[in-house]
PQR file with spaces between the fields and no chain letter, atoms N, CA, C, O and H, PARSE charges and radii, in Angstrom:
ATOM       1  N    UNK     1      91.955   94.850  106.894 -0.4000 1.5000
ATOM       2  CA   UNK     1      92.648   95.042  108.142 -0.0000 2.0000
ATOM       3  C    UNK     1      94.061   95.547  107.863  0.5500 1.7000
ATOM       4  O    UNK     1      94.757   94.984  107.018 -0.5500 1.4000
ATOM       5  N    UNK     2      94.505   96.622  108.572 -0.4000 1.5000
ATOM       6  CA   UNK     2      96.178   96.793  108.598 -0.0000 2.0000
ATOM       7  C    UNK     2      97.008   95.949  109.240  0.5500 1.7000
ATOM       8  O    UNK     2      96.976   95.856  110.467 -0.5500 1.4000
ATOM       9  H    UNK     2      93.939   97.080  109.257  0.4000 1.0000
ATOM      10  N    UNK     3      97.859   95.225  108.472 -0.4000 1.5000
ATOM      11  CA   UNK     3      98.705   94.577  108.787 -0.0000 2.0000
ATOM      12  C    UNK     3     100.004   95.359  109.394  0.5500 1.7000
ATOM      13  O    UNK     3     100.905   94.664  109.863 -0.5500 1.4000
ATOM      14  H    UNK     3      97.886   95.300  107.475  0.4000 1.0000
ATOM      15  N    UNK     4     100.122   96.676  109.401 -0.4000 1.5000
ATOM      16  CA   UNK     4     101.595   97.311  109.640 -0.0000 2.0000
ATOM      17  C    UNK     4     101.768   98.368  109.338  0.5500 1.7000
ATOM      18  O    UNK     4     101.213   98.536  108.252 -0.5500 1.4000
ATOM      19  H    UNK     4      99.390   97.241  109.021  0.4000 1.0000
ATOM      20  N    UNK     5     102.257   99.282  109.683 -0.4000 1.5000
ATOM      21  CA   UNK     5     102.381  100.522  109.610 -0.0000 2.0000
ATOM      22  C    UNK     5     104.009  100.452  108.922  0.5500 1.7000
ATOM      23  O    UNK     5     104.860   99.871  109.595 -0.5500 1.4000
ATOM      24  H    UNK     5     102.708   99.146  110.565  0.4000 1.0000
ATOM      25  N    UNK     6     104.378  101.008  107.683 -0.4000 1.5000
ATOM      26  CA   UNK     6     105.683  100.590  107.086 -0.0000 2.0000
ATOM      27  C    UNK     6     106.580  101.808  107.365  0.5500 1.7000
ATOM      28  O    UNK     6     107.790  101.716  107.571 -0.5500 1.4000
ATOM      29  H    UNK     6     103.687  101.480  107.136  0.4000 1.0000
ATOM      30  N    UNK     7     105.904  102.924  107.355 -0.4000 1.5000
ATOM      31  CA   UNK     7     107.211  104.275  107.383 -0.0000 2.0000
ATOM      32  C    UNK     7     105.507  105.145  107.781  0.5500 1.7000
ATOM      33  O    UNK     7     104.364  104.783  107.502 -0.5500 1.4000
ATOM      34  H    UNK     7     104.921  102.999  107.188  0.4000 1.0000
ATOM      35  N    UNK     8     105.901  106.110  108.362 -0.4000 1.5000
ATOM      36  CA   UNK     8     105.034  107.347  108.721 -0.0000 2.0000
ATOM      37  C    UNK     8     105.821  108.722  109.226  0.5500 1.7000
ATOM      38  O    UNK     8     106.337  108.893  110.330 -0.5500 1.4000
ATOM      39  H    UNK     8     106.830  106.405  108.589  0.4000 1.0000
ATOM      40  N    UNK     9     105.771  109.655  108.115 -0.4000 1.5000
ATOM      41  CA   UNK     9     106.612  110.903  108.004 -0.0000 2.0000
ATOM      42  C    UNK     9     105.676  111.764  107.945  0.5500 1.7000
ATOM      43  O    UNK     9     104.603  111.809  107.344 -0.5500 1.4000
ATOM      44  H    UNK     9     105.352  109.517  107.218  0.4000 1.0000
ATOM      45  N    UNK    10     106.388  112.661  108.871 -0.4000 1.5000
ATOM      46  CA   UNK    10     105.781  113.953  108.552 -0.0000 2.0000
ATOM      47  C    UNK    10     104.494  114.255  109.038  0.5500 1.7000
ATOM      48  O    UNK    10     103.792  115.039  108.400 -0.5500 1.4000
ATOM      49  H    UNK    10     107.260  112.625  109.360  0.4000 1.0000
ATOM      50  N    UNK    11     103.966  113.587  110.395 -0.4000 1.5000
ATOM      51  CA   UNK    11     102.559  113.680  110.600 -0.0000 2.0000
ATOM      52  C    UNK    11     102.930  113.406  112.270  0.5500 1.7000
ATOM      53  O    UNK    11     103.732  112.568  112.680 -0.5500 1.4000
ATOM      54  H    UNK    11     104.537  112.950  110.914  0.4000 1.0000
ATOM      55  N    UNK    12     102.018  114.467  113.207 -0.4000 1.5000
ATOM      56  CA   UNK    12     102.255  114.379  114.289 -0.0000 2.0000
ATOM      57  C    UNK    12     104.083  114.379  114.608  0.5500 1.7000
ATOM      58  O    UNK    12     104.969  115.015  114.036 -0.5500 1.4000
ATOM      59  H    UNK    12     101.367  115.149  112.874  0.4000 1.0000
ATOM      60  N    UNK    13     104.166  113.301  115.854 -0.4000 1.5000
ATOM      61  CA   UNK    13     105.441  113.130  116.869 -0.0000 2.0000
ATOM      62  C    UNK    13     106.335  112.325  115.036  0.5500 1.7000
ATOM      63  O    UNK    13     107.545  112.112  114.956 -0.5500 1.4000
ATOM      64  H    UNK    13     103.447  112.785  116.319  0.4000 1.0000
ATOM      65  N    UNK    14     105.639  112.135  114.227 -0.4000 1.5000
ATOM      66  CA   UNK    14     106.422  111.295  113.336 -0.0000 2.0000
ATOM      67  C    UNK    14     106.854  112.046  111.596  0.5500 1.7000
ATOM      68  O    UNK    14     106.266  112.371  110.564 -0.5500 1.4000
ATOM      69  H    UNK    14     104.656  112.307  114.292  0.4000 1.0000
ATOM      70  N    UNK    15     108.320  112.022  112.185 -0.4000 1.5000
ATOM      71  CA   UNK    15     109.111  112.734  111.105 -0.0000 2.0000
ATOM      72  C    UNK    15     109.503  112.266  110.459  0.5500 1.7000
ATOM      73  O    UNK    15     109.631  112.986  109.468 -0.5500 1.4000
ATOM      74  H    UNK    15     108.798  111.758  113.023  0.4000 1.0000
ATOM      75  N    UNK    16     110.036  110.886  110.243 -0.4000 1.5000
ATOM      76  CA   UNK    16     110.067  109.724  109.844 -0.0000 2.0000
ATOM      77  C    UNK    16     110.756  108.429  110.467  0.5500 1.7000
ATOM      78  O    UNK    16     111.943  108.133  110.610 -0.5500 1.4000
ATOM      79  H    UNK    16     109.932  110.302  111.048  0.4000 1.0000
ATOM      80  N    UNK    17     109.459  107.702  110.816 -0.4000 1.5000
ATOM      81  CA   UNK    17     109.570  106.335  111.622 -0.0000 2.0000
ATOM      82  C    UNK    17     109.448  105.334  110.869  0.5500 1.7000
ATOM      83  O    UNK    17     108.542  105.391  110.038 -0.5500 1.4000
ATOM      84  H    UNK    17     108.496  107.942  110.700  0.4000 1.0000
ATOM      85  N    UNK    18     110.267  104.171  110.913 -0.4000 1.5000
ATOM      86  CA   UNK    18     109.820  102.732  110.181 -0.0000 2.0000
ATOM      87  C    UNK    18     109.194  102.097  111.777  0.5500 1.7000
ATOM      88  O    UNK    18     109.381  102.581  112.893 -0.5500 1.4000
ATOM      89  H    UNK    18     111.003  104.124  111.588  0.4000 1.0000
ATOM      90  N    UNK    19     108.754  101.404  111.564 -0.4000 1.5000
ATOM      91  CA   UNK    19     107.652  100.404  112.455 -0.0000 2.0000
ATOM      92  C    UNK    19     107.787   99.103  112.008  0.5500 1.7000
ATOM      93  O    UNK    19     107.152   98.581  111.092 -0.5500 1.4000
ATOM      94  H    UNK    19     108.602  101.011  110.657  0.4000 1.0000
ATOM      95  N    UNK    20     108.889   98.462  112.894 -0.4000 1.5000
ATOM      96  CA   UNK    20     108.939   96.809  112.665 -0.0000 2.0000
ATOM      97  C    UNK    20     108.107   95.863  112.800  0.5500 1.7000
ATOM      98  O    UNK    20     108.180   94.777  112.225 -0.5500 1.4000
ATOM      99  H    UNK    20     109.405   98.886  113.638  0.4000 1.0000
ATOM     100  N    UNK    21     107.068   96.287  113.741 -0.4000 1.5000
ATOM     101  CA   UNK    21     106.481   95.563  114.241 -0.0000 2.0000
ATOM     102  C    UNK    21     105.251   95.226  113.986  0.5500 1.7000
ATOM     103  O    UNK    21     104.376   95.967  114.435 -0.5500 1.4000
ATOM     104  H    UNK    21     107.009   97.169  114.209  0.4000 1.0000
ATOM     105  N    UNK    22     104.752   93.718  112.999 -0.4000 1.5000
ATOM     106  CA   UNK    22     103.372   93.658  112.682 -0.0000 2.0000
ATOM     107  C    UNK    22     102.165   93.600  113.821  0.5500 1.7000
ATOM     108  O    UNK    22     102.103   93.142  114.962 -0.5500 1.4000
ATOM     109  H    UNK    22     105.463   93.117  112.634  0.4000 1.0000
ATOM     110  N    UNK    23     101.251   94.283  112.958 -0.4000 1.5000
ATOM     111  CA   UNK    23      99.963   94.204  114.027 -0.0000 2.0000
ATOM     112  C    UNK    23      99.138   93.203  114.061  0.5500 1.7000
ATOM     113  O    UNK    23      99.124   92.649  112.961 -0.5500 1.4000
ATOM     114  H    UNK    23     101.302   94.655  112.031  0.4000 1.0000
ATOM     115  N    UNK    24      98.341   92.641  114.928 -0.4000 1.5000
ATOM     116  CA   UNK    24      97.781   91.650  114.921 -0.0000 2.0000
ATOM     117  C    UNK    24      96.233   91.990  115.267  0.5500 1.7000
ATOM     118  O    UNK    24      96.048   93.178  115.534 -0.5500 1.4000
ATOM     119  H    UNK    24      98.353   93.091  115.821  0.4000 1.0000
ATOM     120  N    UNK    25      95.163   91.207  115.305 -0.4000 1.5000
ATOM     121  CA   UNK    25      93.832   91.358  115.532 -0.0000 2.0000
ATOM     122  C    UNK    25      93.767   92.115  115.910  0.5500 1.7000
ATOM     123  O    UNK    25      93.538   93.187  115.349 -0.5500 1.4000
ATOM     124  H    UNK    25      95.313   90.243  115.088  0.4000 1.0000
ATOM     125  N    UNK    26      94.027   91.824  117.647 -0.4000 1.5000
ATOM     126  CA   UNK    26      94.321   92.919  118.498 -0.0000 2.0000
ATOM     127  C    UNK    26      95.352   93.459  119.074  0.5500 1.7000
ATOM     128  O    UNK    26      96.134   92.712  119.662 -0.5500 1.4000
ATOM     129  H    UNK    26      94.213   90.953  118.102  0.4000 1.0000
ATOM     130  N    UNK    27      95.605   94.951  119.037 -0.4000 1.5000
ATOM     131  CA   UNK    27      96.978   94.862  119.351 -0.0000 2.0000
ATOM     132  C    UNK    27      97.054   96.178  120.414  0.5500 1.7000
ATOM     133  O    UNK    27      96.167   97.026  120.308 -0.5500 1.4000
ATOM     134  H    UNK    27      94.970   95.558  118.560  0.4000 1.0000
ATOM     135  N    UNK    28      97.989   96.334  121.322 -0.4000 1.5000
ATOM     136  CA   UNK    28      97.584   97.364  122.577 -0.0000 2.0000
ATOM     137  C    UNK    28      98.887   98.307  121.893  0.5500 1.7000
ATOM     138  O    UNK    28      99.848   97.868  121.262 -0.5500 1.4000
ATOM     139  H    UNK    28      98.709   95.646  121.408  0.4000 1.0000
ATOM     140  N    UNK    29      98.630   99.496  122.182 -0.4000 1.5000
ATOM     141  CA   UNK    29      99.260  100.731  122.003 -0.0000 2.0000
ATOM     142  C    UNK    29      99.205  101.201  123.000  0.5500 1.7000
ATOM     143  O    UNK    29      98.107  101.371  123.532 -0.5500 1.4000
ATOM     144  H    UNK    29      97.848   99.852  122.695  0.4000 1.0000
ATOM     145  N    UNK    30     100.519  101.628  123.687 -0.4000 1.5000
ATOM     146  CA   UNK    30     100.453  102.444  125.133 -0.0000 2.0000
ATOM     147  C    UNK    30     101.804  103.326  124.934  0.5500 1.7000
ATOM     148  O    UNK    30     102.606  103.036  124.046 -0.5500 1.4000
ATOM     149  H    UNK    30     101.410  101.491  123.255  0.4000 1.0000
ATOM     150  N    UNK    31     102.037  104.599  125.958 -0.4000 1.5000
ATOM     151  CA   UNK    31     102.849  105.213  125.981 -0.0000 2.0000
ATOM     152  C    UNK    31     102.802  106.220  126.785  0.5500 1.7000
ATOM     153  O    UNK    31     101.657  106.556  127.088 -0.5500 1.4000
ATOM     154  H    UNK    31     101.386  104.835  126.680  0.4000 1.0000
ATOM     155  N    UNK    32     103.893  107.001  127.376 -0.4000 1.5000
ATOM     156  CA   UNK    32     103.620  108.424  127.640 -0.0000 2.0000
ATOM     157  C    UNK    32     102.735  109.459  127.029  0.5500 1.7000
ATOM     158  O    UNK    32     102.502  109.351  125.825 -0.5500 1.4000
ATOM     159  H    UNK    32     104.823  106.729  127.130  0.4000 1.0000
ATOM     160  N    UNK    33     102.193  110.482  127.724 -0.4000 1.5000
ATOM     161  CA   UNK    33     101.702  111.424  127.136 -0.0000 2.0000
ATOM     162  C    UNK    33     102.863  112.210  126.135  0.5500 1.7000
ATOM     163  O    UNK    33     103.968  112.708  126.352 -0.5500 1.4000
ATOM     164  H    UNK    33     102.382  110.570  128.702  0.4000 1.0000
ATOM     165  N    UNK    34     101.849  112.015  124.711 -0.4000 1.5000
ATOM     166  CA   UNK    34     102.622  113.485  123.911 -0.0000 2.0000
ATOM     167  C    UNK    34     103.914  112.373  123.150  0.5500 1.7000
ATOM     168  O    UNK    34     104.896  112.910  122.637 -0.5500 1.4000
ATOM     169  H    UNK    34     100.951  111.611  124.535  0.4000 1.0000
ATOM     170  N    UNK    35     103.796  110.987  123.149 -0.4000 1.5000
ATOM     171  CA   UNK    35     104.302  110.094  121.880 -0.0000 2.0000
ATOM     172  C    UNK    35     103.985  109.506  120.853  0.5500 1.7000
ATOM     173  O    UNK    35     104.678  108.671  120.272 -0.5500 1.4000
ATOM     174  H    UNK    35     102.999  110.551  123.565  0.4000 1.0000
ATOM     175  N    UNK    36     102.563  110.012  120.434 -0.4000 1.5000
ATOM     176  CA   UNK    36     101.874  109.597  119.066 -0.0000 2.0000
ATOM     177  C    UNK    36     100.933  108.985  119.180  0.5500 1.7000
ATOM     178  O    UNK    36     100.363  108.672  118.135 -0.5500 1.4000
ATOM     179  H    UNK    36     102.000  110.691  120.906  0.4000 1.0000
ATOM     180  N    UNK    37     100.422  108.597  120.314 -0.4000 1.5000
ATOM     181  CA   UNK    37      98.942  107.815  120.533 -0.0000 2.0000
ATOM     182  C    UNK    37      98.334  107.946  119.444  0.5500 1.7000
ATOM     183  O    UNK    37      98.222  107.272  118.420 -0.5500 1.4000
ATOM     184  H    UNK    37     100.885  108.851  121.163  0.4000 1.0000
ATOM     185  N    UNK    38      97.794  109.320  119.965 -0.4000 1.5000
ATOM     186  CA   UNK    38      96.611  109.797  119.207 -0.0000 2.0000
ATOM     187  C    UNK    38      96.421  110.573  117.605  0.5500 1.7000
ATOM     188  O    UNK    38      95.458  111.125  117.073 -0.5500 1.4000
ATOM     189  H    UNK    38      97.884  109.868  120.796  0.4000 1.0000
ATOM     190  N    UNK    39      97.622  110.350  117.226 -0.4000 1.5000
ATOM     191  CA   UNK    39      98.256  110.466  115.808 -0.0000 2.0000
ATOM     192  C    UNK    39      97.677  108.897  115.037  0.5500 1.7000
ATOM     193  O    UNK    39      97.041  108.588  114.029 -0.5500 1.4000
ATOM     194  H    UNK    39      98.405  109.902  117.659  0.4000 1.0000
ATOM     195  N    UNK    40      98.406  108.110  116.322 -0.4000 1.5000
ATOM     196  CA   UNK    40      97.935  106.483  115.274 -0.0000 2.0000
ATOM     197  C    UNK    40      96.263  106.328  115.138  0.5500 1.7000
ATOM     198  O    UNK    40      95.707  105.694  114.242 -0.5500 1.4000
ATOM     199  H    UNK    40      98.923  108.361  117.140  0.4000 1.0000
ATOM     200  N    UNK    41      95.761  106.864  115.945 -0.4000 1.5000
ATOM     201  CA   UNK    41      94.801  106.242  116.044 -0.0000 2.0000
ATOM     202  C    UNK    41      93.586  107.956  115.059  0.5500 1.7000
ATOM     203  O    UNK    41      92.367  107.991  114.894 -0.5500 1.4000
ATOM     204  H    UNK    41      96.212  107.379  116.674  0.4000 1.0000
ATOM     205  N    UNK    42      94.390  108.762  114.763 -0.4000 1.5000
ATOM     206  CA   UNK    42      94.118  109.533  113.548 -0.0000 2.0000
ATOM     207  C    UNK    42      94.372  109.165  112.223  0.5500 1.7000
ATOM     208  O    UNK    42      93.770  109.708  111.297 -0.5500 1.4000
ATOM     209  H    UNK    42      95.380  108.733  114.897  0.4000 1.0000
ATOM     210  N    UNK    43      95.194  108.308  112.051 -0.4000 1.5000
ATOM     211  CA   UNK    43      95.683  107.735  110.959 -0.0000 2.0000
ATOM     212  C    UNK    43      94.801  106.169  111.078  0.5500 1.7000
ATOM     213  O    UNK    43      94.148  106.061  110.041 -0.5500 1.4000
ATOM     214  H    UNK    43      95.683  107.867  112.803  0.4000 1.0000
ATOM     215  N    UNK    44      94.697  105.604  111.499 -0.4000 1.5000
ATOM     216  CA   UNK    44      93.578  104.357  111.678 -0.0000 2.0000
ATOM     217  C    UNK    44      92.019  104.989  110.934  0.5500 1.7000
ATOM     218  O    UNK    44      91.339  104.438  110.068 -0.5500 1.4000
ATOM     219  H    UNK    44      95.227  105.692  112.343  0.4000 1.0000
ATOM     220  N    UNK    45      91.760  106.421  111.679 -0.4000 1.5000
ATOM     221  CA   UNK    45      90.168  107.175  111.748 -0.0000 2.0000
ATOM     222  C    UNK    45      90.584  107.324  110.176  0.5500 1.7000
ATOM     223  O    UNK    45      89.920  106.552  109.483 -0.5500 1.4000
ATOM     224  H    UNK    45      92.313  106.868  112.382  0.4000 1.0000
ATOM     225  N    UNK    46      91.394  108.017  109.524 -0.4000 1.5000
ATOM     226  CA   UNK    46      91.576  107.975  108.069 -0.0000 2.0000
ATOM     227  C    UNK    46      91.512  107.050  107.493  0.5500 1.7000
ATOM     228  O    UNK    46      90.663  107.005  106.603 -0.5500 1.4000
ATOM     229  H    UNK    46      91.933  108.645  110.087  0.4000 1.0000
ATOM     230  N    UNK    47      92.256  106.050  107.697 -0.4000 1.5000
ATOM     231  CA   UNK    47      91.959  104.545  106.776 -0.0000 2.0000
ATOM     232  C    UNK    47      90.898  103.915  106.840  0.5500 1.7000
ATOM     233  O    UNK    47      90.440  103.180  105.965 -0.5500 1.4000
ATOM     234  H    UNK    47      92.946  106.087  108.421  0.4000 1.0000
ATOM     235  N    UNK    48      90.294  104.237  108.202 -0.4000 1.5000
ATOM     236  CA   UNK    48      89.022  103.406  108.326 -0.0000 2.0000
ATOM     237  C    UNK    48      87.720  104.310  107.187  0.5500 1.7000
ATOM     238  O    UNK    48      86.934  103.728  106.439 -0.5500 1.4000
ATOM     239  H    UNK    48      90.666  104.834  108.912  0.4000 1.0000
ATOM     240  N    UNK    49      87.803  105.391  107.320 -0.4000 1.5000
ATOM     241  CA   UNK    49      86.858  106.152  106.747 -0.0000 2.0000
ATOM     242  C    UNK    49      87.161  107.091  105.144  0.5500 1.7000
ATOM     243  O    UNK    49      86.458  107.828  104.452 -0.5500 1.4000
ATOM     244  H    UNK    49      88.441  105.864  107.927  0.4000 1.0000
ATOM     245  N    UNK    50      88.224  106.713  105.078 -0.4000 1.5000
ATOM     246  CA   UNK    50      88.623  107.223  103.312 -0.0000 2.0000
ATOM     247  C    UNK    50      88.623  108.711  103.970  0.5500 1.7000
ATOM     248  O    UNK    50      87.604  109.243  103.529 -0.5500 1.4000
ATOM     249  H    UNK    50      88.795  106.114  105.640  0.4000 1.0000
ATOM     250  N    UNK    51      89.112  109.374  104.588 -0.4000 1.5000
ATOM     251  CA   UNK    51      88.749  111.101  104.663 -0.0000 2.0000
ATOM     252  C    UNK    51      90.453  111.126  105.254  0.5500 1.7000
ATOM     253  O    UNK    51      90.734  110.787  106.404 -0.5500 1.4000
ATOM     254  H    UNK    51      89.940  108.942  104.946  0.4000 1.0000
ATOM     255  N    UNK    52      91.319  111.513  104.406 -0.4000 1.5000
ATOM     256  CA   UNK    52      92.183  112.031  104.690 -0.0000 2.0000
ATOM     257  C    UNK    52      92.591  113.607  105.232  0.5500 1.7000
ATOM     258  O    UNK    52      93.655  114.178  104.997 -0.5500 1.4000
ATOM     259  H    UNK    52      91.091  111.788  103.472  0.4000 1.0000
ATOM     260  N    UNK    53      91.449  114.140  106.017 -0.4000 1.5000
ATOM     261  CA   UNK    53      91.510  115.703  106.819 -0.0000 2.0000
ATOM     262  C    UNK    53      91.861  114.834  108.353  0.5500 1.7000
ATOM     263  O    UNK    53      92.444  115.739  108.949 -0.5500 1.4000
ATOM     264  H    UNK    53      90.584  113.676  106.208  0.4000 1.0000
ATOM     265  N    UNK    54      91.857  114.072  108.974 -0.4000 1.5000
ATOM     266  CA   UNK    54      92.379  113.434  110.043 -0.0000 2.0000
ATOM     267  C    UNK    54      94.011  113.802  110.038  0.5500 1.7000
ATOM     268  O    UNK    54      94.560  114.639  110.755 -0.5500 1.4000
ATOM     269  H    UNK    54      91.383  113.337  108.489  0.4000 1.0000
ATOM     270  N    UNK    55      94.603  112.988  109.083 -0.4000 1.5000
ATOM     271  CA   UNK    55      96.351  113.191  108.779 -0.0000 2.0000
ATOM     272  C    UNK    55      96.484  114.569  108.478  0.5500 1.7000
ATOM     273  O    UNK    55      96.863  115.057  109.542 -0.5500 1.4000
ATOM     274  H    UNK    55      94.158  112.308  108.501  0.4000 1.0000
ATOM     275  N    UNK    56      96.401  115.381  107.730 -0.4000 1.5000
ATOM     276  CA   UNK    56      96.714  116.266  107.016 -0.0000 2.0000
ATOM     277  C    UNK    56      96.503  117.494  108.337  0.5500 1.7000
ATOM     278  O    UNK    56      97.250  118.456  108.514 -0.5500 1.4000
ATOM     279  H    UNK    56      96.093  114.984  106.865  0.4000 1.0000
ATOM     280  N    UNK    57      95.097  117.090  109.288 -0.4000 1.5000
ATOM     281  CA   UNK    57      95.334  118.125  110.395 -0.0000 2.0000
ATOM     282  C    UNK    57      96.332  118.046  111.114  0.5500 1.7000
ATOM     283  O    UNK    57      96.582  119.007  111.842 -0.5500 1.4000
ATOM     284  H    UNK    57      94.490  116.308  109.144  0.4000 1.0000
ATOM     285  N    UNK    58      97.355  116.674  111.131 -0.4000 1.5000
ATOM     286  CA   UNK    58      98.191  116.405  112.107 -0.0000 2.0000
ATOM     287  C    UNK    58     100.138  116.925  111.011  0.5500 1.7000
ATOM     288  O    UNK    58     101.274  116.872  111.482 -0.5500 1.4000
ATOM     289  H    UNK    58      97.153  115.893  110.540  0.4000 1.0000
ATOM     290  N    UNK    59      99.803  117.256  109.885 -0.4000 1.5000
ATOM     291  CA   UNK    59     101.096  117.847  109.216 -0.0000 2.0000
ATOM     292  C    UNK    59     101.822  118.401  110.222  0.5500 1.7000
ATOM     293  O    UNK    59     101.356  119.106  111.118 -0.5500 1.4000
ATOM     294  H    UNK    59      98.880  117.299  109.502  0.4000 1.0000
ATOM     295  N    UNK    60     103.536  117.931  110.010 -0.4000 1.5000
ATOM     296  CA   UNK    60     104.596  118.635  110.599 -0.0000 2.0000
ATOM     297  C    UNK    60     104.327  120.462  110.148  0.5500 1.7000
ATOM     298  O    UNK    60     104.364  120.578  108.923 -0.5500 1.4000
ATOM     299  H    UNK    60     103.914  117.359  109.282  0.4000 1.0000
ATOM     300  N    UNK    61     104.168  121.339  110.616 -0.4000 1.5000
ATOM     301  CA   UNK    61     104.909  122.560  110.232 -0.0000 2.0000
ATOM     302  C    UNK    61     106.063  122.768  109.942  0.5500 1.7000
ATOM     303  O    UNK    61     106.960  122.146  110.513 -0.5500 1.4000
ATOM     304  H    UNK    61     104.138  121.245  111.611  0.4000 1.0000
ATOM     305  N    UNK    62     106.338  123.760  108.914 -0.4000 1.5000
ATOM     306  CA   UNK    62     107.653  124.064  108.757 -0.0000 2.0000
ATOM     307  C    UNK    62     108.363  122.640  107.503  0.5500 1.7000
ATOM     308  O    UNK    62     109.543  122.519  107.172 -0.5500 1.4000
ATOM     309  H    UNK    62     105.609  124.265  108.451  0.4000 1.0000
ATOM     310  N    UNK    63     107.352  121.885  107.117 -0.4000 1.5000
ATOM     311  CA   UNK    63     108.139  120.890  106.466 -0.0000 2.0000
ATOM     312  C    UNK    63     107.514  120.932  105.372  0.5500 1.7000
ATOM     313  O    UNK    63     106.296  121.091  105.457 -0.5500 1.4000
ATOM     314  H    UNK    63     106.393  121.983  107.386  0.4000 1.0000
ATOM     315  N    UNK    64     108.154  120.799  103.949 -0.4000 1.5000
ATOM     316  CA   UNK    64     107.117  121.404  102.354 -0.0000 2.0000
ATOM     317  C    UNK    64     106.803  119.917  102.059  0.5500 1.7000
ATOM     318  O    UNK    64     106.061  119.825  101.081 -0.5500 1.4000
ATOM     319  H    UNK    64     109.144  120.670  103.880  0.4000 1.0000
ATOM     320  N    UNK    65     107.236  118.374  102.764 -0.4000 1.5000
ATOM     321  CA   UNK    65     106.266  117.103  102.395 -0.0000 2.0000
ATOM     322  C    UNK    65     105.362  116.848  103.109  0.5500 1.7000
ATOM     323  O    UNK    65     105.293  117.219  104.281 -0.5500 1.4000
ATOM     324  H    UNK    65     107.838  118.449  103.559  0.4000 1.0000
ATOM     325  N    UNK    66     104.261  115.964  102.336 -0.4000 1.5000
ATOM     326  CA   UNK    66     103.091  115.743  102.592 -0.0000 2.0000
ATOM     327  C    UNK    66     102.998  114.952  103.730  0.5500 1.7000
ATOM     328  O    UNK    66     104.105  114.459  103.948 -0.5500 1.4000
ATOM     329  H    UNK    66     104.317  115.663  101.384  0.4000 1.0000
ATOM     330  N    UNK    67     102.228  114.632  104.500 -0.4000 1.5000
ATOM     331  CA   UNK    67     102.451  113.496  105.091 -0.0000 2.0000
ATOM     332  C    UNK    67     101.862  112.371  104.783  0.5500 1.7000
ATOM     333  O    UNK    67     100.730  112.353  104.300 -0.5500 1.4000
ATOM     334  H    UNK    67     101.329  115.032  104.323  0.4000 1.0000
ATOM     335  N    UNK    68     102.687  111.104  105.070 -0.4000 1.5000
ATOM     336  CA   UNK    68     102.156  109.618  104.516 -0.0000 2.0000
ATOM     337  C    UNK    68     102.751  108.462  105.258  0.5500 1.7000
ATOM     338  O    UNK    68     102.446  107.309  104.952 -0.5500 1.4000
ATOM     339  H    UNK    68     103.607  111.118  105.462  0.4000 1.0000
């Protein structure tokens, strides 16, 4: 299980974010349209399934680091 999301750069709305906040069992994610929803929950589809083409479709342009 992920306990936390520690830093996430460079992928989607996230250029580089720390994330204070631990996750729990269940935990609700909400927001405006077009603030990373569906980035987290691309990055979840990667961890859950070992296939890192989820993140890597969501790379900043224009930026020469990877995202992680």
């Amino acid at each position: 299980m992920i306990n936390r999301f520690t830093l996430l750069r460079n992928i989607g709305q996230y250029h580089s974010v720390a994330i204070p906040h631990q996750l729990q069992k269940i935990s609700v994610i909400y927001g405006e349209n077009g603030r990373g929803k569906s980035t987290l929950a691309a990055i979840l589809r990667s961890y859950a399934t070992g296939d890192p083409l989820p993140i890597t479709e969501r790379k900043l342009l224009g930026v020469p680091d990877t995202p992680h």
